[in-house]
C-alpha positions in Angstrom: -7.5 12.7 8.4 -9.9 16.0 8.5 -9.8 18.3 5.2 -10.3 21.9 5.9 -10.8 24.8 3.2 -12.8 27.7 2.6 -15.1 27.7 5.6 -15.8 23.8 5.5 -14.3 20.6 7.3 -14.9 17.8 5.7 -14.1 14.3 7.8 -13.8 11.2 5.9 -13.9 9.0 8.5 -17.5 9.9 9.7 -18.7 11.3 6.1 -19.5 14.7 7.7 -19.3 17.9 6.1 -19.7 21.2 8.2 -19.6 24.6 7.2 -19.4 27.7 9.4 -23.2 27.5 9.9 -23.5 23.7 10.5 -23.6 20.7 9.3 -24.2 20.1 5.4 -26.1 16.7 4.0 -24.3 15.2 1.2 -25.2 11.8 -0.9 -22.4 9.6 -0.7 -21.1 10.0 -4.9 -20.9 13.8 -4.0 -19.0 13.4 -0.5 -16.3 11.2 -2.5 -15.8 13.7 -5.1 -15.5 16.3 -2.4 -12.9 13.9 -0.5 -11.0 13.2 -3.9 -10.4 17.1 -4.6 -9.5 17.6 -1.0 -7.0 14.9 -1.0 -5.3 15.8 -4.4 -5.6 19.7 -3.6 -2.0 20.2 -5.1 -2.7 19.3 -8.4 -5.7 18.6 -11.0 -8.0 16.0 -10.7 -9.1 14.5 -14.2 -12.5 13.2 -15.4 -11.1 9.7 -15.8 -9.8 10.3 -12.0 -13.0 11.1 -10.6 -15.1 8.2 -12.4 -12.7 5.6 -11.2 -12.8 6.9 -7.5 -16.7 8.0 -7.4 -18.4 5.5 -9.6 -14.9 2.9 -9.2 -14.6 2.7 -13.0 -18.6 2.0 -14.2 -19.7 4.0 -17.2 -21.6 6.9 -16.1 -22.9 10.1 -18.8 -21.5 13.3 -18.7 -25.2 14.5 -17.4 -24.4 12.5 -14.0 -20.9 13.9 -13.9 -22.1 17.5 -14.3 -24.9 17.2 -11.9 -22.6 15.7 -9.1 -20.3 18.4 -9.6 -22.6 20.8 -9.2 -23.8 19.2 -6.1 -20.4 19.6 -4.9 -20.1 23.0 -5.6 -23.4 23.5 -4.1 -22.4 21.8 -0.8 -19.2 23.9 0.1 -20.8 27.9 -0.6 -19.7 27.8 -4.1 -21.4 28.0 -8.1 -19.8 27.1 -11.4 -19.7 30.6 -12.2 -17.9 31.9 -9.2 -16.1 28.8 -8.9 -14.5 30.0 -6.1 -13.8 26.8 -4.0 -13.5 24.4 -6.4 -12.3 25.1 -10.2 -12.9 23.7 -13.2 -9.8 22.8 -15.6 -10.9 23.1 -19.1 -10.9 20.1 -21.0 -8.9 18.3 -18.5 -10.5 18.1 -15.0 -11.1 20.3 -11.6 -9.1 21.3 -8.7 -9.0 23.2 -5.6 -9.3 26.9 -6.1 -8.3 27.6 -1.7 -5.5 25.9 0.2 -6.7 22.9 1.8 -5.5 22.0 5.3 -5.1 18.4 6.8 -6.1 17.7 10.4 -5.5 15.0 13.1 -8.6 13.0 13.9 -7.6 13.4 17.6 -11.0 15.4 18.5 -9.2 18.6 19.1 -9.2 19.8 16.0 -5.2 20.6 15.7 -3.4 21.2 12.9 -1.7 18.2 11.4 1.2 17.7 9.2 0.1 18.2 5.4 0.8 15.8 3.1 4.2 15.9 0.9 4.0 18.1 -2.3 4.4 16.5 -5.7 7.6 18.0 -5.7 8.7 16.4 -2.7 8.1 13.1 -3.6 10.9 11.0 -5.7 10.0 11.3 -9.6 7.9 7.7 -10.6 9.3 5.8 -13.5 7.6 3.0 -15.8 9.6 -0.5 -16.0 8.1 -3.2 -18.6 8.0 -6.5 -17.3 8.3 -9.6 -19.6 4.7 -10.0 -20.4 4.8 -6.3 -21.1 2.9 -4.8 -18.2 3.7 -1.5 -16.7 5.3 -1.2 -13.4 5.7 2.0 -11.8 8.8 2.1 -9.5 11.4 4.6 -7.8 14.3 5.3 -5.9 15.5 7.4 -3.0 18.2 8.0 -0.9 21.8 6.8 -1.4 23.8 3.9 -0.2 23.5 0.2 -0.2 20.5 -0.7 -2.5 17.6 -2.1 -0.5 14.1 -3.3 -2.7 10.8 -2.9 -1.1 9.2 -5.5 -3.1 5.7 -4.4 -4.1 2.5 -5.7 -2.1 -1.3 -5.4 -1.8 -2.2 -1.9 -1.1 0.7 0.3 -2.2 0.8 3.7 -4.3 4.0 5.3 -4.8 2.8 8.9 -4.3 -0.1 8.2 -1.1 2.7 6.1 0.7 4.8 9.2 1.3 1.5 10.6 3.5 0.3 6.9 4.8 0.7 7.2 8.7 1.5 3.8 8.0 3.6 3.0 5.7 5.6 6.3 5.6 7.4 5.3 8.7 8.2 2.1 7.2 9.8 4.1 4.2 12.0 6.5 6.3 13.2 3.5 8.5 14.0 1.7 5.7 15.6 4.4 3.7 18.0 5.7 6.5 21.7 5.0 4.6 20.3 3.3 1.7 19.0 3.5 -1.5 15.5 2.7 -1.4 13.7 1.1 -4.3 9.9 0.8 -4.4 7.4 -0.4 -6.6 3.6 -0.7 -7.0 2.8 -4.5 -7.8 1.3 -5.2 -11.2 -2.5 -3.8 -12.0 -2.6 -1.8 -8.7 -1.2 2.2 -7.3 0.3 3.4 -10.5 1.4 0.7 -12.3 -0.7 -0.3 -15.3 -4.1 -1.5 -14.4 -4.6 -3.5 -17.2 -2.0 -6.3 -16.9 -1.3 -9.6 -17.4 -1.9 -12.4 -15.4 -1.5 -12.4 -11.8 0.8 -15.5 -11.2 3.4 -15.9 -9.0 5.6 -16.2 -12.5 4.6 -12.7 -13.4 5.3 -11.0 -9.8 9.1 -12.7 -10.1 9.2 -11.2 -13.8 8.2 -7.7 -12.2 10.5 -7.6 -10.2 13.4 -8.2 -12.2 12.4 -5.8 -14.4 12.7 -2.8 -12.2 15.8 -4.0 -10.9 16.7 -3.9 -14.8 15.3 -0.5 -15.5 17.5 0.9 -11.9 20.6 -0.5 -13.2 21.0 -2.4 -10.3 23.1 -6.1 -10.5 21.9 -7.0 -7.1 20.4 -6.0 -4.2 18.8 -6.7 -0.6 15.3 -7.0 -0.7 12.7 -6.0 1.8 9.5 -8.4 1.6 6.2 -8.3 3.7 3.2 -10.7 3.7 2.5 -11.7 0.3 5.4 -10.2 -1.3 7.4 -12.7 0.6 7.2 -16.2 -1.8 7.1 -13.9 -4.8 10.6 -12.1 -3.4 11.9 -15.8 -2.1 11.0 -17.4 -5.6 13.1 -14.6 -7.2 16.0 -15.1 -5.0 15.5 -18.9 -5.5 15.6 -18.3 -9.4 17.9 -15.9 -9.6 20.6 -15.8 -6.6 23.2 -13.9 -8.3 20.8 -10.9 -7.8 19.9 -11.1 -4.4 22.6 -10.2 -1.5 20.2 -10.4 1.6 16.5 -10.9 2.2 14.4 -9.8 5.0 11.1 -11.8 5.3 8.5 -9.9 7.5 5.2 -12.0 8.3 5.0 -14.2 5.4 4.4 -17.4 4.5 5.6 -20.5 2.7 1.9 -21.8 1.1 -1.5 -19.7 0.8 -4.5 -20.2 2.7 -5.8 -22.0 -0.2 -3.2 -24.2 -0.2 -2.6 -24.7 3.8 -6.1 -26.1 4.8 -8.1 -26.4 1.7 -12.1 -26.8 3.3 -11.6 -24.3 5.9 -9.9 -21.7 4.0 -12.1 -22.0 1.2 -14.8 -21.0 3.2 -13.5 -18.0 5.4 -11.4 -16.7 1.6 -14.7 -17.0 0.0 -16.4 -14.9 2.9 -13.6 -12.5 2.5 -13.8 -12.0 -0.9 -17.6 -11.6 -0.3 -16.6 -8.3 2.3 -14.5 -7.0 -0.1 -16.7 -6.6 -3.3 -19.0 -5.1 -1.0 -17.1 -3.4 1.1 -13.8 -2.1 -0.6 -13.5 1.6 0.4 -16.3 2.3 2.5 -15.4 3.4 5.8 -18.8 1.9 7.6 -18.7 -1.6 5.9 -18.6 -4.9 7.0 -15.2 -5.4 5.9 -13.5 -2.6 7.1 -14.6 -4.2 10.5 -12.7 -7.4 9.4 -10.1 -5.4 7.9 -9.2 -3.8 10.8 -9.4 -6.4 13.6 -7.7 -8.9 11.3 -4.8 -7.0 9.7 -4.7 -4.1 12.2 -6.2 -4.4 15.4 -4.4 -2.1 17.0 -4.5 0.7 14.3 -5.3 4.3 15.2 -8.4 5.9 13.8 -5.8 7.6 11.5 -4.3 5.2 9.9 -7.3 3.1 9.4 -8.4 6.2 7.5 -6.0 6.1 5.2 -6.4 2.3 4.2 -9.6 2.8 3.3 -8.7 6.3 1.0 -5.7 3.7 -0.1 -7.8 1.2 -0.9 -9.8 2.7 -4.3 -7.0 4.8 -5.1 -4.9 1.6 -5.1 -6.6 -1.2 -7.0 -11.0 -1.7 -8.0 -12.5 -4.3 -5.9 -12.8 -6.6 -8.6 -8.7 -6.3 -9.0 -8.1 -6.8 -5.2 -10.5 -10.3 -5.3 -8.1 -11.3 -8.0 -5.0 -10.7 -6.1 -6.6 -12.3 -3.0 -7.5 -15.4 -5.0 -3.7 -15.6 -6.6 -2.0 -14.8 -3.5 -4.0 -17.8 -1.9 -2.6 -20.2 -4.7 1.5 -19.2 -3.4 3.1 -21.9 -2.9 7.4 -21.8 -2.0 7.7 -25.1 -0.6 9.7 -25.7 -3.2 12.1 -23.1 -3.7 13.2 -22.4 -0.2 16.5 -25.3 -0.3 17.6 -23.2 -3.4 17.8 -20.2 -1.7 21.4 -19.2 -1.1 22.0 -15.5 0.9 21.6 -15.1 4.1 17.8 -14.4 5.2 16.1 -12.7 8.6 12.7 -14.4 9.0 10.4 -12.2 11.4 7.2 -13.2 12.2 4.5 -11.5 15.0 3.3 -14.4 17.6 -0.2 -13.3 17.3 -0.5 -12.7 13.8 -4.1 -13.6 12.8 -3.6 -13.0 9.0 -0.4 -15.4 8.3 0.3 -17.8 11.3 3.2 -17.8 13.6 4.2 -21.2 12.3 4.2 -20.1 8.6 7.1 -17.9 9.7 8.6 -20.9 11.2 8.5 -23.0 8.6 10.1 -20.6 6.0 12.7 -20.1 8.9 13.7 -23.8 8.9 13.3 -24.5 5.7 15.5 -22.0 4.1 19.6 -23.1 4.6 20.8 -19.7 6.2 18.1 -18.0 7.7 17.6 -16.1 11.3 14.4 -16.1 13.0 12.8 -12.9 15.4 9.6 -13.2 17.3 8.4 -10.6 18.1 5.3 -9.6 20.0 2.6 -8.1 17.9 -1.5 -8.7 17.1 -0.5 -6.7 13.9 -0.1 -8.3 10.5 0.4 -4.6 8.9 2.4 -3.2 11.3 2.1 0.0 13.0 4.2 2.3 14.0 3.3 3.1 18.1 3.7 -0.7 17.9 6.8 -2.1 20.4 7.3 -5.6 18.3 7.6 -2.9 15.3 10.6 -1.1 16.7 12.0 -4.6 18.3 11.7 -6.0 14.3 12.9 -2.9 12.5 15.7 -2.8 15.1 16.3 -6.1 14.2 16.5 -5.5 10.1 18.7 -2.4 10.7 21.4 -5.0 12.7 21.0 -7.4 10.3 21.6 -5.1 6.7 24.6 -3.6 8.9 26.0 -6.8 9.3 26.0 -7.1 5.6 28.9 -6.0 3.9 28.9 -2.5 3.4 28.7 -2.0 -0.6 25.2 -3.4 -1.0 26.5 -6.6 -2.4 26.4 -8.7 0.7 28.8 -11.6 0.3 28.9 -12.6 3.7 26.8 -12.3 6.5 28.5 -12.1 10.1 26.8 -14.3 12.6 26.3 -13.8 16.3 28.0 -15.2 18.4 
């Protein structure tokens, strides 16, 4: 995704900023700032904003603030006493002072679709879970209630423009009420939180089920939201009509193959704290080929804008290191609605026999292959449609007042 205001482009992707008489050098901390304001054009940016996206949270002075603003200002024609292009908020923060206009990364320059307004997207509520942490969740749509359980990399207001997962979010809210929620300590939900245990994920989400008023509900899970959305159903079944299990697993790779995981999670962990949000890093180049290998330029654009806005990189090596410890072994012969198990054969994040395994394990549970390299899927991606095709027959066959007694097999 491009930006373009005033006379300027800016371009993420290859940290570029051109003006109408050329390019424009700009140190990294001032490019991000630039990138934030651009991004969040409909609304103000705060201080506390801009230090946790430019400096990811570290204590900086108001001297180094000032003089990166300035810098900004500098780099796009502008002065803080025209403060034409970008204007300062008094005593809360700065915003765009021009329209700001989103592009494809196609090469051609065209006109892309801009990003939903804040009034477009559904108002964001806060839930308390047991422990007391802060959950943001909401809810779209009408019909049969459907929960997309909260994963790694979420944000209830940047999903509605994620080339990724916006897709996902229309599919899934086509005839249904649509709950969402960012997991604990990342997106919007309260960063400082408690402990990141599988307990605590099970907690959270029973306690935006509480705060929507809803009884019970089909849940949507992907990846590591899968054991925490199985332990819930295994712990509370009386909730939970139908589950949907997308390319999950039943143990983490710490668990599944202790001396070689160690050593390739510990080499992860390593990319991200160096890496996390920096387009030209080491571990967007892991990223990419191991979660989406087939993503467009595009979308892996706006994983790595997701990725600071979503969680610090300390927060996401926690969650990796608790999402490795998963185990549902367990809980899966307690588990009593009827489940669809879908799982890509070439998955090189969570193997095609994990998917198996929670498949055979659980007592009435349906399994679809499908044929995909993609562990985040993608849109453009046929084993997406064949699996989304797949989820739409199977909630249909549900009954049709969101309580699913009964699910009607094939024959």
């Amino acid at each position: 995704m491009k930006y373009r205001f005033a006379d300027c482009v800016l371009d993420p992707r290859r940290h570029r900023l051109t003006r109408a008489q050329g390019d424009v050098h700009v140190e990294p901390q001032v490019f991000a700032l630039l990138e934030l304001l651009a991004r969040c054009a409909d609304r103000v940016v705060t201080r506390d904003q801009i230090v946790d996206h430019v400096w990811q949270g570290r204590i900086v002075s108001e001297a180094t603030i000032s003089a990166r603003i300035s810098a900004a200002r500098a780099a796009v024609g502008d002065d803080g006493r025209r403060q034409a292009v970008i204007r300062t908020v008094n005593r809360v923060g700065l915003e765009m002072a021009v329209p700001v206009e989103c592009l494809q990364d196609d090469g051609d320059g065209a006109v892309g679709q801009p990003p939903p307004a804040v009034q477009d997207i559904p108002e964001i509520r806060m839930a308390s879970s047991a422990d007391g942490s802060g959950i943001a969740w909401q809810v779209s749509g009408e019909g049969p209630v459907l929960l997309r359980a909260g994963h790694w990399l979420s944000h209830l207001e940047l999903d509605w423009s994620s080339p990724v997962w916006r897709p996902l979010i229309h599919r899934l809210g086509q005839g249904r009420r649509l709950l969402q929620y960012d997991q604990r300590g990342t997106g919007l939900s309260e960063r400082d939180c408690g402990a990141l245990t599988l307990q605590g994920f099970v907690e959270d989400m029973a306690a935006v089920l509480d705060a929507a008023g809803v009884a019970r509900a089909a849940i949507f899970a992907v990846s590591q939201s899968v054991p925490v959305a199985l332990a819930f159903a295994a712990r509370h079944p009386e909730r939970v009509s139908a589950l949907v299990l997308v390319s999950g697993f039943v143990q983490g790779s710490l668990l599944r193959d202790k001396a070689r995981s160690e050593s390739m999670t510990d080499t992860f962990l390593s990319l991200i704290q160096s890496g996390w949000g920096h387009p030209d890093s080491a571990f967007m180049t892991a990223f990419s080929s191991l979660f989406m290998p087939e993503g467009t330029p595009e979308q892996i654009d706006s994983f790595i804008e997701m990725q600071l806005q979503s969680a610090t990189p300390q927060r996401a090596v926690e969650l990796r290191q608790a999402i490795g410890m998963f185990d549902v072994s367990g809980e899966l012969d307690k588990v009593r609605c009827p489940v669809l198990v879908g799982h890509g054969r070439r998955d090189a994040v969570q193997p095609f026999d994990q998917g198996q395994k929670l498949a055979q394990g659980l007592p009435d549970a349906r399994f679809f292959a499908f044929d995909s390299p993609n562990h985040i899927a993608v849109p453009q991606d046929a084993g997406w449609q064949d699996m989304m095709s797949a989820v739409d027959r199977f909630l249909a066959a549900q009954s049709g007042d969101g309580t699913g007694n009964r699910v009607v097999r094939d024959q």
